[in-house]
C-alpha positions as a Markdown table, in Angstrom:
| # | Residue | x | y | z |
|---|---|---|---|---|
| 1 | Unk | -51.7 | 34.6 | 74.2 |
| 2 | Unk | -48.9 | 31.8 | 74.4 |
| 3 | Unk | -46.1 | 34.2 | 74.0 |
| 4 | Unk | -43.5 | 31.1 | 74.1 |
| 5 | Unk | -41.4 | 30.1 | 71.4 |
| 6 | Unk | -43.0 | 26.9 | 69.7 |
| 7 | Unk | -41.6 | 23.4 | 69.7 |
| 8 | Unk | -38.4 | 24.8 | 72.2 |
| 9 | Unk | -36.5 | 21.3 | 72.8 |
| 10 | Unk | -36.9 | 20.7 | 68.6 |
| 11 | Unk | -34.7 | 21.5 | 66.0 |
| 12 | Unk | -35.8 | 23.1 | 62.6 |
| 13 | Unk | -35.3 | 20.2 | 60.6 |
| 14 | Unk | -37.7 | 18.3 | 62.9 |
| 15 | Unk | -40.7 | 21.0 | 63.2 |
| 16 | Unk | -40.2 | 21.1 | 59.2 |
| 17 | Unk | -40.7 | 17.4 | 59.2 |
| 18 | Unk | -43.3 | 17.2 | 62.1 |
| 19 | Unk | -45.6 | 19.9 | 60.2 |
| 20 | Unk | -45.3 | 19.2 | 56.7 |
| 21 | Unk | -45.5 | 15.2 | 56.9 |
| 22 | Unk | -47.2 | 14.4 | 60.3 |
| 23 | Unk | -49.6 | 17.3 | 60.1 |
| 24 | Unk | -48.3 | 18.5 | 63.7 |
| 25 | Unk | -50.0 | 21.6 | 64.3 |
| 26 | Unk | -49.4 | 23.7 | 68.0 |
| 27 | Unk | -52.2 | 23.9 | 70.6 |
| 28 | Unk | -54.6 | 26.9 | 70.0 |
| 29 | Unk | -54.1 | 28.4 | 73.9 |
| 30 | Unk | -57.6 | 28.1 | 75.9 |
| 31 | Unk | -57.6 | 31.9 | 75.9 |
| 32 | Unk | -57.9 | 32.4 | 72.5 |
| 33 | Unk | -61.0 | 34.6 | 71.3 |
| 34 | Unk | -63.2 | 32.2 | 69.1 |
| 35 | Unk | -63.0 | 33.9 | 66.1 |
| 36 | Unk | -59.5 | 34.1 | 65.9 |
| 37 | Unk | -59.5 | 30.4 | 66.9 |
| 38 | Unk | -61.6 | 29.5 | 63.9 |
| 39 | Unk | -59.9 | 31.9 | 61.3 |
| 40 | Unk | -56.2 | 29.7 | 62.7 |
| 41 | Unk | -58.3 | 26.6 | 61.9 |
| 42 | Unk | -59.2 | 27.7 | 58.9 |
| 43 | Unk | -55.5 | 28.6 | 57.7 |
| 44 | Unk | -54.8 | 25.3 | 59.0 |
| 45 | Unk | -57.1 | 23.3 | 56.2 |
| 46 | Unk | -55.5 | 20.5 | 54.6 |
| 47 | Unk | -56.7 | 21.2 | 50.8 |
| 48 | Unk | -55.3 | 25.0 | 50.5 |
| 49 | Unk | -58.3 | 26.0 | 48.5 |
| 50 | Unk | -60.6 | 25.7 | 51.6 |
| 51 | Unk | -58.0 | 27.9 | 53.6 |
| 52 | Unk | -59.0 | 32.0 | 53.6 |
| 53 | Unk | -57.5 | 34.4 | 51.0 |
| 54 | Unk | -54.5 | 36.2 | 52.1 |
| 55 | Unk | -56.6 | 39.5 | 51.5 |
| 56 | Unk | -59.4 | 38.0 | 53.9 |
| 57 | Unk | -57.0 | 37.2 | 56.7 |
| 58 | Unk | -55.7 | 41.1 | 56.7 |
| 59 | Unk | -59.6 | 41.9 | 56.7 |
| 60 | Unk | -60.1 | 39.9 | 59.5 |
| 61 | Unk | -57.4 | 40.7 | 61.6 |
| 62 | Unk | -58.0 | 44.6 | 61.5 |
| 63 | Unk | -61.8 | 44.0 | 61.7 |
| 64 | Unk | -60.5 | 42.2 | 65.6 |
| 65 | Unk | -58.1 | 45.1 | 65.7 |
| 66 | Unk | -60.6 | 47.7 | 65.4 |
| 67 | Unk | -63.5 | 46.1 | 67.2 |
| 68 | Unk | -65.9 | 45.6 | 64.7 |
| 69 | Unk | -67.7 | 42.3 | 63.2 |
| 70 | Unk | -64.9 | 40.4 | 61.4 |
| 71 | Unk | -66.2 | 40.2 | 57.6 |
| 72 | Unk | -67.9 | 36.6 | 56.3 |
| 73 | Unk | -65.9 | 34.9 | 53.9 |
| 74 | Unk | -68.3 | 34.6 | 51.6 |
| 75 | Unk | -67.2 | 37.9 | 50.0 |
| 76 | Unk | -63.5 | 36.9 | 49.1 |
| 77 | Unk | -62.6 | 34.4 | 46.4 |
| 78 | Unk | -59.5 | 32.2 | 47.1 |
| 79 | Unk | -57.2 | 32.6 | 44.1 |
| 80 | Unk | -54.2 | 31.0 | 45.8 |
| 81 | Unk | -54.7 | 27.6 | 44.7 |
């Protein structure tokens, strides 16, 4: 994908501040498959229960991995919040 470091000309200090108070979030590249586009907008909900369970996300990510039909989220409970 991208394969760039983000935010180059930025210090930490100001990505810190830029993500966690401006809600600054990096542009999902235009070659991005869709569903891993949609499982980084999902991490990226504001109210953390509405973001996927850490367990989901591994799921996901091997289902891509391995070629078959990522799983529905239906079937994991979010217990991080």
């Amino acid at each position: 994908m991208a394969r760039s470091e983000p935010y180059p000309d930025q210090d930490p200090l100001s990505v810190a501040f830029m993500v966690g108070n401006e809600g600054s979030k990096l542009e999902i590249p235009a070659n991005c498959p869709p569903p891993l586009r949609q499982l980084i907008l999902a991490c990226w909900e504001i109210n953390p229960s509405d973001r996927p369970s850490t367990e989901y996300v591994a799921d996901f990510l091997r289902a891509l991995e391995t070629g078959v039909p990522p799983p529905s989220r239906a079937n994991y409970v979010n217990t991080t919040s």
